[in-house]
Every structure is written in structure tokens, then in C-alpha cells.
VOLUM-295027 format. One record per residue: residue in one letter; x, y, z of N, C-alpha, C, O in turn. Coordinates in steps of 0.1 Angstrom, whole numbers, plus 5000, padded with zeros to 4 digits. Last residue first. Layout:
aXYZXYZXYZXYZ;...
***
This chain:
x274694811107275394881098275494981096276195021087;x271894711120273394741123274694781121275594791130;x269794701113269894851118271294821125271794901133;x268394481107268394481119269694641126270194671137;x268494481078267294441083267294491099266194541103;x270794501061270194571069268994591078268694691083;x270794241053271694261059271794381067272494391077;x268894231034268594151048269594201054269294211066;x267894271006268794361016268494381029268094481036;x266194100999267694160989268194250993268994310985;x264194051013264893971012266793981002267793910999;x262294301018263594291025265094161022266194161026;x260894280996261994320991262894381003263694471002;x258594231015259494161008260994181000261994111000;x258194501024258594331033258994241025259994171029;x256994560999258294621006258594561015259794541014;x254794420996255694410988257194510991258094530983;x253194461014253794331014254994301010255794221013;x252494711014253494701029254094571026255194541031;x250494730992252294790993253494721003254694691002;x248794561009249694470996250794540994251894490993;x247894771026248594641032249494581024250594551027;x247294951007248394971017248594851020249694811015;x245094840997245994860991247294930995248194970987;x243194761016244294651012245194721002246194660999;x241794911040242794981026243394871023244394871029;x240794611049240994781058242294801049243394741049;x240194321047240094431043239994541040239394591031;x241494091060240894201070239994311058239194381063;x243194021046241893941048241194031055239994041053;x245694151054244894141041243594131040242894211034;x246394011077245994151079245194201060244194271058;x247493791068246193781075245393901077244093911077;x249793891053248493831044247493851052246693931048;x250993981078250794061064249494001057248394051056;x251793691087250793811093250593861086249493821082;x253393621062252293521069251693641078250693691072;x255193821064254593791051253393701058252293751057;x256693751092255893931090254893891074253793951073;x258293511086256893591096255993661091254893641086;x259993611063258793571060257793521067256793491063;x261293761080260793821073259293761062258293811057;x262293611099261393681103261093771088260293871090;x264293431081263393401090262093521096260893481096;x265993661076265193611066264193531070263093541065;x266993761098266193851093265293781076264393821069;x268693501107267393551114266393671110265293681115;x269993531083269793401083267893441097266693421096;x271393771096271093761080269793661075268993691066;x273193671118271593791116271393781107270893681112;x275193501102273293431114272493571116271193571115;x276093631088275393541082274293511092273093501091;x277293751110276893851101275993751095274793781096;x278993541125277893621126276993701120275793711124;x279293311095279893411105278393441115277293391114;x280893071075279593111085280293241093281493261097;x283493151067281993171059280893131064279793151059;x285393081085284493241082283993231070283993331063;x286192801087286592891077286292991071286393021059;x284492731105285992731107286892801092287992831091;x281792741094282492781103283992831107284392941110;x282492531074282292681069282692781078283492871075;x282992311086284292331081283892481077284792561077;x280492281102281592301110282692371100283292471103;x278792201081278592331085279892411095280092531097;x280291931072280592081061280392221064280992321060;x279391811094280591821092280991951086281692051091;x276891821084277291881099278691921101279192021106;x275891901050275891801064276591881074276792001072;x273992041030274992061037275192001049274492031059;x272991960999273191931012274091941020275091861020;x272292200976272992120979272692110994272192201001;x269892350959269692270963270892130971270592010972;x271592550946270292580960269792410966269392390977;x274592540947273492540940272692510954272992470965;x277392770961276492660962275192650954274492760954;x279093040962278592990950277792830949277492780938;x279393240988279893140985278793110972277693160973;x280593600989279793520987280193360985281293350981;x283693721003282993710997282293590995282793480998;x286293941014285193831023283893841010283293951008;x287994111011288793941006287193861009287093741007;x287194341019286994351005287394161000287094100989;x285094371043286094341038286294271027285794161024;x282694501052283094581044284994521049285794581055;x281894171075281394321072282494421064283494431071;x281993851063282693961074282294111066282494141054;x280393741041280093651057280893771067280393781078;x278393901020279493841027279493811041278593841050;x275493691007275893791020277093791021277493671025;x274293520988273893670985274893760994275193870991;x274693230997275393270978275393410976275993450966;x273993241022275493201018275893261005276893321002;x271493271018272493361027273493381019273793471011;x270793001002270493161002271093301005271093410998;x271592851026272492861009272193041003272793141000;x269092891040270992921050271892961035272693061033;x267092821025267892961032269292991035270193081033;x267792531020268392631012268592791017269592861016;x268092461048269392441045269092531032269992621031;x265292471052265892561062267192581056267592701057;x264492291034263792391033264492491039264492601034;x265292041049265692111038265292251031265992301022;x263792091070264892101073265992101058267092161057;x261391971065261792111069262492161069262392281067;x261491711052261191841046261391971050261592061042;x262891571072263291611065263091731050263891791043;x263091571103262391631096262691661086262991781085;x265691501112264791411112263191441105262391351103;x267391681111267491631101266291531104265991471093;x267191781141266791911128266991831118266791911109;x267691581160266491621158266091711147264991731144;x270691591156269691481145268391531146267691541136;x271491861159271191811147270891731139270791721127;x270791791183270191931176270391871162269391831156;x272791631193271491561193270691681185269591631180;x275291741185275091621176273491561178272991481171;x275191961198275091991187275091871177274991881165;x275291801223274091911222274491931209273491881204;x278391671220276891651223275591701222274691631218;x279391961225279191891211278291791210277391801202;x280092061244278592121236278592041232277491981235;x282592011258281292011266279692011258278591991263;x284491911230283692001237282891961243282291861239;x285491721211285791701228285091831237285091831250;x285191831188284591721195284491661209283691591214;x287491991193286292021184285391961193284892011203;x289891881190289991931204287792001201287092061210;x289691681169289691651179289291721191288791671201;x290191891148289091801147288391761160287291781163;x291092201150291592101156290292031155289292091159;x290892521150290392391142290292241143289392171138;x289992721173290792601171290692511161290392391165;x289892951183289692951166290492841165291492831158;x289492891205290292991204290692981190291793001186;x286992711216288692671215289292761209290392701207;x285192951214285992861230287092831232287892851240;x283992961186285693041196285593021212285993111219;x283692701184284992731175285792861181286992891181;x281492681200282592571202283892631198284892631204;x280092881186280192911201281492821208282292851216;x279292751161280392901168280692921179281692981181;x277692611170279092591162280092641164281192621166;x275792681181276292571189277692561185278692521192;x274992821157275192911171275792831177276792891183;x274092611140274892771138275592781150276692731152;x271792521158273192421156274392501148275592471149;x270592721161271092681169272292561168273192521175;x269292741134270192861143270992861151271892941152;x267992491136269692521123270292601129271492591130;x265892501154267692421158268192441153269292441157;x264492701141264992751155266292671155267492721155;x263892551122264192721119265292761129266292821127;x262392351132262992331123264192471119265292451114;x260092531142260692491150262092461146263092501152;x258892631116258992731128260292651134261492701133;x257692341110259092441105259492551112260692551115;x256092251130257192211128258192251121259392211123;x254392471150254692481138256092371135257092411138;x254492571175253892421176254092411164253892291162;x255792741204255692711188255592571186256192471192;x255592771235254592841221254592821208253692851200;x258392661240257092621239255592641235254692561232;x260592731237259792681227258492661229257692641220;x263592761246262292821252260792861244260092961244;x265792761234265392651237263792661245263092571249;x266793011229265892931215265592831220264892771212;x267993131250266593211245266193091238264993051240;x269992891250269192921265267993001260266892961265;x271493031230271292911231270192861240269492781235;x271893321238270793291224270593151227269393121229;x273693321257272393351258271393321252270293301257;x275493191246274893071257273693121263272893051269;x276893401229276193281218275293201234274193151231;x276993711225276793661236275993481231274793461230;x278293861206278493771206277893671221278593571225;x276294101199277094081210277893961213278193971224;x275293981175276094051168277094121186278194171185;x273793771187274593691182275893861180276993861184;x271993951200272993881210274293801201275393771206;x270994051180271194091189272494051199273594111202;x269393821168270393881161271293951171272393911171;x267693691195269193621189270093751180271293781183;x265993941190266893931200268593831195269793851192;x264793841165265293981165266093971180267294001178;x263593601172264993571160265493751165266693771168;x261893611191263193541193264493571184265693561187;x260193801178261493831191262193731189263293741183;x259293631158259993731158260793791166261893831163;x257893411181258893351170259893491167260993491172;x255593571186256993551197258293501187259393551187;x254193601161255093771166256393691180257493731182;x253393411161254393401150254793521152255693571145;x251793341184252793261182253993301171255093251171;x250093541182250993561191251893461184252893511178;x248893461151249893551155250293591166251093691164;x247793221166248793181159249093301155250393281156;x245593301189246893241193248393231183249493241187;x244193541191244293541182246193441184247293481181;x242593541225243493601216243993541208244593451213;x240593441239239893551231241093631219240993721211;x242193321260241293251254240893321241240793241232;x245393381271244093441271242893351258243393351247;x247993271268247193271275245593251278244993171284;x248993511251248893391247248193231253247993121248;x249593711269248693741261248293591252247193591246;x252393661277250993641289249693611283248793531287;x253293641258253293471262252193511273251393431277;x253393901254253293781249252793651246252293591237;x254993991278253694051270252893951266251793921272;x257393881269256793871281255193881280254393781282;x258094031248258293871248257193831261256293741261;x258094261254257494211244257194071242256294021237;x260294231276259094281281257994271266256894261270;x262594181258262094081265260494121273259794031276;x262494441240261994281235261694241245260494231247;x263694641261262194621256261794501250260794451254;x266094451263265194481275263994501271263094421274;x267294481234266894391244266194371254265594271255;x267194801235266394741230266194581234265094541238;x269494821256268394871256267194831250266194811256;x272094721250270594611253269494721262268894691272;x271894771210272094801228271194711236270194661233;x271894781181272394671192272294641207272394531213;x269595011179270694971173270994821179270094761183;x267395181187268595141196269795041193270594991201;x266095301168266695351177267595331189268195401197;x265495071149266395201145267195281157268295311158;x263894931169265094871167265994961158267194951160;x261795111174262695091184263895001179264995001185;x260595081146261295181153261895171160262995221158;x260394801143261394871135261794991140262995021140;x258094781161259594661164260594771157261394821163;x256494941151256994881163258294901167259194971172;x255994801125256394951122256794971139257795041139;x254494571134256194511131256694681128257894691128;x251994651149252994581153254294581150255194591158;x250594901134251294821133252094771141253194841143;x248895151156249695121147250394981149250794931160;x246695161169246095081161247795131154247595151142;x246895221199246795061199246795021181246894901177;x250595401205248795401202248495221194249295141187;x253095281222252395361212250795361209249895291216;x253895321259252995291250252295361233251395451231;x254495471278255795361274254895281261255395191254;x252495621291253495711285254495601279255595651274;x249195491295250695461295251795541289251895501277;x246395561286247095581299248295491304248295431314;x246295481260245995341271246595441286247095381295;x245795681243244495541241244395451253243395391258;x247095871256245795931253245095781251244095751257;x249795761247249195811261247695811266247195761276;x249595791218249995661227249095671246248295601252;x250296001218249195971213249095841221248295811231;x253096011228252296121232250596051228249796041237;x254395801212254395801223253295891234252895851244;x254396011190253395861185253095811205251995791210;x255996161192254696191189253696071192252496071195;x258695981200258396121208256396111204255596061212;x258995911173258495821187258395881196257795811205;x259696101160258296011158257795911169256695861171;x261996221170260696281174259696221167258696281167;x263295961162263395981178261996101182261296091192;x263395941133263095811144262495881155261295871158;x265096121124263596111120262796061132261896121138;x267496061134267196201132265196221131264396301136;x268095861132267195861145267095971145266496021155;x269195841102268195791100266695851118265495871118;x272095821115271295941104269895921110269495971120;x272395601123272695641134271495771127270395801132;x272395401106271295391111271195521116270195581115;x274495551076274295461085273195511096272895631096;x274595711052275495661054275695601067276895591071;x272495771028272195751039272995661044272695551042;x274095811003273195891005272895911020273096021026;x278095681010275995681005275295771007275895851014;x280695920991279495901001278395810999277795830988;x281295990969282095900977281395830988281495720993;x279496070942279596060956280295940959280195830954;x279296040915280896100919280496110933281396170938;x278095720904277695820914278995850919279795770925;x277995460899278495540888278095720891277795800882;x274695340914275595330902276195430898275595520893;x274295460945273895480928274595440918275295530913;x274995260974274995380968274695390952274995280946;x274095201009273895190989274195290983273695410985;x273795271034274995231028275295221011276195221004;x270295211038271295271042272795201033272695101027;x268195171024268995261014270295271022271295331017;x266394991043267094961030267994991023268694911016;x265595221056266895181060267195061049268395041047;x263395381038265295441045265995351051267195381051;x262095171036262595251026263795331024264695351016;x261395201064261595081058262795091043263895041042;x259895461063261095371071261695291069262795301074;x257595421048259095561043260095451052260995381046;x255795231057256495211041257895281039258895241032;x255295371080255995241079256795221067257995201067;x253795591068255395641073255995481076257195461074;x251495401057252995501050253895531050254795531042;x250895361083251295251076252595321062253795311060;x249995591092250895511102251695371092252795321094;x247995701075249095751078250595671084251795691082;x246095471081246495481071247895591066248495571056;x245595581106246095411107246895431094248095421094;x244195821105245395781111246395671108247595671107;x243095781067242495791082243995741089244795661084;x242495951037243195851046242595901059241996001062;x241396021013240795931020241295891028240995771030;x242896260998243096140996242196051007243095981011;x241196541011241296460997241596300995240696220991;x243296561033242096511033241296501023240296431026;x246096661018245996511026244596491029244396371027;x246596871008245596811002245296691008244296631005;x249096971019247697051017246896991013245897051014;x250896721024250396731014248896851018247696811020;x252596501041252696651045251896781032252296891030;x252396251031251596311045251896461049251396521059;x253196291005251596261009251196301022250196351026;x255996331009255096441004253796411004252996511003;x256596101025256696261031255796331021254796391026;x256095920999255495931016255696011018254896081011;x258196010984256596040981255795990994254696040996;x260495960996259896080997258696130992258096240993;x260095660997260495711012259995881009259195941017;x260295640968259195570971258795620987257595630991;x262695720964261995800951260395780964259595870967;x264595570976264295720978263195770975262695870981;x263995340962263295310973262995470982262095500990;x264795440936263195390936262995390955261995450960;x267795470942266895530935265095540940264495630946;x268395160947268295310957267695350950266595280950;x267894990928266994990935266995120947265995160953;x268895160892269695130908267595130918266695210917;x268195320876269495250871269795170883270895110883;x264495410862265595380872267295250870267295150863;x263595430842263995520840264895560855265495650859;x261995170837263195210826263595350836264795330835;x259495160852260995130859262195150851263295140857;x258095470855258395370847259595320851260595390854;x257295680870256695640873256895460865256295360868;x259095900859259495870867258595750878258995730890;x259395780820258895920835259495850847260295760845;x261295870791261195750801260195830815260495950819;x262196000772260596010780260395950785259195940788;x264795970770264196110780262996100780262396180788;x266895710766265495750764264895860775264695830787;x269195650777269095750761267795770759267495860751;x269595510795269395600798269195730785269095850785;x267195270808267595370793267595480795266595550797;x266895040827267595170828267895190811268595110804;x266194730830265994780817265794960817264795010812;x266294610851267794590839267194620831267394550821;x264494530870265394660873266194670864267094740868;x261294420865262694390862263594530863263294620856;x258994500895259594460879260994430880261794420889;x258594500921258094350915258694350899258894250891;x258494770920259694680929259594570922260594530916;x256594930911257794900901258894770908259794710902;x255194930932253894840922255694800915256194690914;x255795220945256195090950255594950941255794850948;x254795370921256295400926256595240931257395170926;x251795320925252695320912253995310915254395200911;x251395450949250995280947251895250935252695150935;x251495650945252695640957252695460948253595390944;x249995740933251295750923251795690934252995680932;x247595730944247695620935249195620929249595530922;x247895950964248395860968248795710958249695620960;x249396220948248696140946248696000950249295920943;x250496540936250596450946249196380951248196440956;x251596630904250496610914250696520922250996410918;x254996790896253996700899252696680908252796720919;x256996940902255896990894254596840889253596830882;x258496820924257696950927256696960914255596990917;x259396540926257996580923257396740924256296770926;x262296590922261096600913260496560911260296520900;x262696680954262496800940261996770928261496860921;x262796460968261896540971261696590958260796550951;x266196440956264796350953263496350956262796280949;x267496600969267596590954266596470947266396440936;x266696620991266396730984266596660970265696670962;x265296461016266396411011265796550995264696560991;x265396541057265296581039265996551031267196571031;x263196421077264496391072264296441055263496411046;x260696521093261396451087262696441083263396481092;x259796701117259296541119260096441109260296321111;x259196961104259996911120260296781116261396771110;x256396891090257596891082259196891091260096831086;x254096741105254596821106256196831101257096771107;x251696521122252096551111252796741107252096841106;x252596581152252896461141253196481129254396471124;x251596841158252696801161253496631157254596591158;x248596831146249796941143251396911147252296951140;x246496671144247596621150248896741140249596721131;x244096791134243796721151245296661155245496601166;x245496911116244797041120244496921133244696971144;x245796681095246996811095246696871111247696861119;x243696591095244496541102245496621104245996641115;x240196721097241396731089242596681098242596731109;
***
């Protein structure tokens, strides 16, 4: 019984209580297939809330008015599975615990700052990351403990949880700092050693280093530290993917841009622009990133993508979405003029790096599919990675 060989993991200590959404499943059976149900509704249409119909249940997407709702609804039916008198009933095994609490986490920081439609709270529910290390810190405490036991390392989680549930912890928990920097680059390090090795599974090292890169860049971009990111993305040589790569220079012809515009002290100036020491480097970046042109259009709708979903400056009410059809071409000139007119921002380039890595994590995800081992956790896990893409902005726990 899992309860009874890991008392100090699994253990009601360990969560975060959200009451008004725990409560109704009290007269409910707890059931991992309801969990599958709950997350199965993400993939529907969210515009069909009735609120006049009371037999609507709570297992039907009519009877949600708001994606918060569902993702609380979906964060506390995990707690109540793993803390369930009945947990050895459902057939789960460690790993399959590990992946759940992935699903809850995930689920919480999506929700951070959202709030419910037409809700007399002034408040979000979950009104920033900081909340959230309430849960964080003694799960990484436990897991850390177990961790010990597989590799005789106290800096080490245990070998069979998820890579990217990983990354997300320590990035909940250290927010921007370059604390977490420092662990990335020893990830990064890791890595490229392990990439080396004959016997290892080369194209997910390759597409987990890709991930640091972009999770550090965000990092450093929201430090504004732009000649570090510039100097990290030129350090390629593990990616042999031509879009991968394609991914890297837009970032960097981003980043090249910005970096020019506040050198010159938000200079607009055409001339004093061009006369940069960079500019060169952002005129050979961006022939090498148009010379591909499939890729590279592919890269430009993301970027539009951003652009038409993200404000470009954080909870300022004048800062809003741009309206480009998905398929316009944005030349070099036009990326400079966005720049210069804060609609590229920083906030856009983590945005722009959490959509990049998110459809990483979808290409590993699948492979881990093929594997077989409970696919019906893995396909949940898919479809909540996915539905990072409609709230990227919280992707990297900065908000």
C-alpha cells in the first residue's frame, strides 16, 4: 500500500487547500476514470456554460463558465486520488502518483492570477507563484529524500519521475533567481555529457538541451541580461534539427533587437540603430533565419501567435494584443519598428520561449506514449501540456 511505504509523501501536510472546490466531490466517488473525465473536457468547447440548466454535472463541460474552474476542479481531484483510502484500488504504482501530482502542478500554476467570470472576489484564487511553494517546497523536500535512496545523492530526485515535472518544480521554486540558473546550467551540463554516451537516447537529450536553453534565455531575458542569452543560443551544437535551429536565430534576432534599442537608450533613431556594434550580427542572423524558408515561416507565425494572444507589458491596462493575420510577413525592419514600439517586449520573448518549449515537451510526450506504461496518464499529461499554449504567460512562474 503506498499510503503505508511512503507516509511522509503521501500525506494531506503536503498540499495546498483549495476548499471551495475540494467540497464538491465530497459526496462523490473517487475515481481515477473521473480524474480522466475532468481533464478529457479541456479538448471541448468552453462556450456552452448553462447556467439555467441544474442537471448539468460536474463532469460536463456545460456546467463550467471559465477554464479556472476546470483546471481547480482537475488540481483537486488529483489531491483527492492521492490522498484517497482507496488509492490501492485504483492500480497505481509510484511513477503513476508522480505523474498526477505533475498534472495538479501544472493545473495550479495555469490558474495563477485568473480569475472566474463575474466573481465578487477582488482577489485570484491563486494570486501568484510565491502561494503555490507552499506545496512546492515540502514536495521537493520528500521526493529529494527518495531521491537519496535510488542514487546516493541528497541533490537528486528519484530516477523514475518525469523529467519536465523536474524542471517545473524547481522553476516554481525559484522563480527568476539565479538560483535556478545555476541548477539549469548543471542540467545543461549533465546533458551534453550524457549526449556523448553511445547507449543514450540522442534525440531526447537533444530536445531536453533545446529546453534549457529556451527556460534559461526566459530567465535571463526577464533579467534583462540580453549578451548572456546571445552567447547561451549560439552554443548549438547538439541541435541538428533545422527548425529547432530556425527557433533559436528569431530569438536571437528578438534579443539582438532589444539589446540594440536599449543600448541606445530607447533610441529610435534609424541611423544611430544601424550604427551599432550588433547590427551586423543581426543582419547576418537574419539572413541565415530567412534562408530557410519553411522554417522560418513557421517561426514568424508563432511569434504572430504571441503577438495577437500576449500583452507585450505586464498588468498595464494601455498594453495590448496586436491583431496580425497568421499568415503575415514580418520583415526585419517591421521587427525593429515593434520593438521600438513595445510590442516586442520581454514579456513577449518568454512567451515566444514557453511556446517553443512547449511543443518540446509534446514531441517527448508522444515518445513516452509509445512506451506504453499507463498511456492514459501520459495522453492526460499531453493534453494539459498542451493547454499550456493559452496560458504561456505563466509558463515560467513569473507572475
Amino acid at each position: 500500500m503506498l499510503q503505508a511505504k511512503y507516509p511522509s509523501l503521501i500525506n494531506t501536510s503536503n498540499f495546498l487547500s483549495i476548499p471551495q472546490f475540494e467540497s464538491q466531490f465530497i459526496d462523490q466517488p473517487i475515481d481515477i476514470d473521473n480524474l480522466y473525465k475532468l481533464i478529457n473536457l479541456l479538448e471541448d468547447d468552453l462556450t456552452t456554460y448553462d447556467d439555467t440548466n441544474t442537471s448539468s454535472n460536474i463532469y460536463e463541460i456545460r456546467y463550467y463558465k471559465s477554464r479556472l474552474q476546470l483546471y481547480l476542479n482537475i488540481s483537486s481531484y488529483c489531491k483527492l486520488i492521492i490522498l484517497s483510502p482507496n488509492l490501492s484500488n485504483f492500480n497505481l504504482s509510484l511513477i503513476d502518483i508522480y505523474k498526477i501530482w505533475e498534472i495538479r502542478i501544472n493545473c495550479l500554476l495555469m490558474s495563477v492570477n485568473l480569475k472566474i467570470p463575474n466573481s465578487k472576489s477582488i482577489l485570484p484564487i491563486i494570486t501568484n507563484t510565491n502561494y503555490l511553494r507552499n506545496e512546492i517546497n515540502p514536495l521537493i523536500k520528500n521526493l529529494t529524500k527518495l531521491g537519496s535512496t535510488d542514487n546516493n545523492n541528497k541533490e537528486l530526485f528519484p530516477n523514475d519521475i518525469n523529467w519536465s515535472f523536474k524542471i517545473i518544480l524547481n522553476r516554481i521554486k525559484y522563480g527568476s533567481s539565479l538560483l535556478l540558473v545555476n541548477y539549469l546550467y548543471n542540467e545543461l551540463i549533465q546533458l551534453r555529457s550524457n549526449y556523448n554516451n553511445s547507449s543514450i537516447d540522442k534525440e531526447l537529450i537533444s530536445k531536453q538541451i533545446i529546453i534549457i536553453l529556451f527556460n534559461i534565455s526566459s530567465i535571463m531575458i526577464a533579467r534583462q541580461e540580453y549578451l548572456t542569452i546571445i552567447n547561451l543560443l549560439n552554443q548549438t551544437k547538439t541541435i541538428q534539427n533545422s527548425y529547432n535551429l530556425s527557433q533559436i536565430q528569431l530569438l536571437n534576432i528578438l534579443i539582438i533587437t532589444i539589446y540594440i534599442f536599449k543600448s541606445d537608450n530607447n533610441n529610435s533613431n534609424d541611423d544611430e540603430f544601424k550604427s551599432h556594434l550588433m547590427y551586423p550580427i543581426l543582419l547576418k542572423t537574419y539572413e541565415s533565419f530567412i534562408s530557410n524558408e519553411d522554417d522560418s515561416n513557421k517561426c514568424i507565425k508563432q511569434l504572430i501567435k504571441v503577438l495577437n494572444n500576449i500583452e507585450p507589458i505586464y498588468n498595464d491596462k494601455d498594453s495590448i494584443p496586436l491583431s496580425l493575420t497568421i499568415d503575415y510577413k514580418l520583415t526585419l525592419n517591421e521587427i525593429i519598428e515593434l520593438v521600438q514600439d513595445l510590442k516586442i517586449t520581454g514579456r513577449i520573448l518568454c512567451c515566444l520561449c514557453g511556446v517553443y518549449e512547449i511543443e518540446m515537451n509534446n514531441s517527448i510526450q508522444d515518445k513516452e506514449k509509445e512506451k506504453g506504461d499507463n498511456n492514459k496518464l501520459n495522453e492526460s499529461l499531453n493534453i494539459i501540456n498542451n493547454e499550456w499554449f493559452v496560458n504561456i504567460n505563466n509558463l515560467y512562474a513569473f507572475e
